[in-house]
C-alpha positions, 0 to 999 in steps of 0.5 A: 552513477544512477541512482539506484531503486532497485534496493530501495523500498519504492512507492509508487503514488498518484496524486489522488492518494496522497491528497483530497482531490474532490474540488479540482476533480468536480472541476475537470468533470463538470466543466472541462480541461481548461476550466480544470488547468485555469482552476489549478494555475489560480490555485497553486499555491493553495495547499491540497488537504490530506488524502487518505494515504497520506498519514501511511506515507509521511509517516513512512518516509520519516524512516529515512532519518535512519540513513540520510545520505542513503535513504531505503524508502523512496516515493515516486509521484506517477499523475496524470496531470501534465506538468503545468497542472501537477504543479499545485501538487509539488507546492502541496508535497514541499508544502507538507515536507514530504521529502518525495523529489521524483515525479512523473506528469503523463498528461493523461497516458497510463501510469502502469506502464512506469511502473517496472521502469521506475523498480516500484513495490506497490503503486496506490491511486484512488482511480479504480481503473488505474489499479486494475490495469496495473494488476491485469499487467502483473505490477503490484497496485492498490486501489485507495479507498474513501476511508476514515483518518484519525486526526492522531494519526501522525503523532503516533511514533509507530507506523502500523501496516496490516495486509491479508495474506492469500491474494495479497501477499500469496497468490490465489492458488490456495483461495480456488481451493477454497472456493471450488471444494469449500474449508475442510478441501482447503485445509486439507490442501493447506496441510498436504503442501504444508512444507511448500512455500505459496506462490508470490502474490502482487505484494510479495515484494513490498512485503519483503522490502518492508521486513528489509527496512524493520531490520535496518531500523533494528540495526540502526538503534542499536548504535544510535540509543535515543531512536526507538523503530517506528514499523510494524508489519501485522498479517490478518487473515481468514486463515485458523488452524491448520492452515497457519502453518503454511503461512508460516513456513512460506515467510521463514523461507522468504526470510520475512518476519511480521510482528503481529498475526492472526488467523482469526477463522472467520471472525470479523477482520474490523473487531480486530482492526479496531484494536490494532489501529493500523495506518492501512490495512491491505485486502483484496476483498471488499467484503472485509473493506468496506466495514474498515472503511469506516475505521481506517484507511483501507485498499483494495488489490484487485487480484485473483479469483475474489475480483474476477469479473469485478 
């Protein structure tokens, strides 16, 4: 029988994300493909340091002790090395104890264009255009930017994910609003379709299998008492009152729960963030990344009106 991703949690991840990358890059930019394959065959046994998104993912893949035999979290590896080159990264993801088996090497070729095949959730690469062309395509991606880690990071026994709500979440309909008529023609429109869930945005599904993988956690310890859930779902949005209850009944009727929310009204989203130390934080504005950059590991989704033109 296959094996089935289609109920799993599945990430998709470019080597650039999951590791620090700058040296063998510098390699390939500067002096070429077979300086960069030469390089990577002297170095495959040297371990790749952390990337940013590799705490997010560790920590991630660890939920998976909650079913063995059948794990809810499945992390694909999509590079743009071919084979030969990409195995210095396999030695460093068995090296680390990942847990990630799957691996595609595409020499070069697209990595969206794997994306439906492989059933994938959110797909994370610190290549700008790689994102994008997944997005223009319809595939949920997010840009992994250059952000801080902390060094506790993995001793934390929480994973703590916060994500923005309208072009993250939800699509843009609501942010045009915003836009074209200003905050009293949002609200007003928030408030007229109040009862009316928004439409899916590109992490929708990520979303939902995220809340999926909290209730098997919650299942889990109760019959196992020493296992305390390790996942918390924050939503951090300009949105205030009234137009939080939208948001609301849109994830009551999608049967999602989130931990945390706030609707924080313009206040600036890192004071919040700070405090709410979370492993990535998900926006698809840069105005709001590139202060949590500074704190935290930040991603960009390049959807919808705030990107266009971009």
């Amino acid at each position: 029988m296959a094996y089935d991703l289609s109920t799993r949690l599945v990430i998709g991840l470019a080597s650039s994300a999951l590791f620090n990358l700058e040296e063998s890059d510098e390699v390939f930019r500067t002096k070429g493909e077979e300086a960069y394959r030469k390089y990577q065959r002297e170095k495959q046994h040297h371990l790749l340091e952390q990337g940013v998104a590799f705490p997010f993912i560790k920590k991630l893949l660890s939920i998976n002790e909650i079913n063995l035999t059948n794990p809810p979290i499945e992390v694909i590896l999509l590079s743009r090395n071919d084979p030969d080159t990409g195995l210095r990264v396999m030695h460093s993801i068995q090296a680390h104890q990942l847990g990630i088996t799957r691996a595609l090497f595409l020499q070069g070729r697209d990595p969206h264009k794997y994306i439906n095949a492989l059933s994938i959730d959110l797909f994370l690469s610190a290549n700008e255009v790689d994102v994008k062309q997944a997005i223009r395509a319809g595939y949920p991606a997010g840009q992994v930017l250059n952000s801080h880690i902390e060094d506790d990071f993995l001793n934390d026994p929480e994973l703590r994910i916060a994500l923005d709500f309208d072009g993250v979440i939800i699509d843009d309909e609501a942010e045009k609003v915003y836009k074209d008529s200003g905050i009293t023609e949002f609200h007003k429109h928030e408030q007229a379709h109040v009862t009316e869930a928004h439409k899916p945005g590109p992490l929708t599904n990520f979303l939902k299998k995220l809340s999926t993988v909290q209730i098997q956690e919650e299942n889990f310890a109760e019959t196992a008492g020493n296992y305390k859930p390790k996942l918390r779902i924050s939503i951090v949005t300009a949105r205030n009152a009234p137009s939080h209850e939208r948001v609301i009944n849109t994830m009551r009727e999608w049967g999602v729960t989130v931990n945390e929310a706030f609707f924080l009204g313009g206040i600036e989203k890192r004071k919040v963030l700070e405090v709410l130390n979370p492993h990535i934080f998900f926006d698809d504005q840069k105005i709001h990344l590139d202060p949590t950059t500074e704190i935290l590991p930040s991603v960009h989704i390049p959807f919808g009106i705030r990107n266009e033109g971009a």
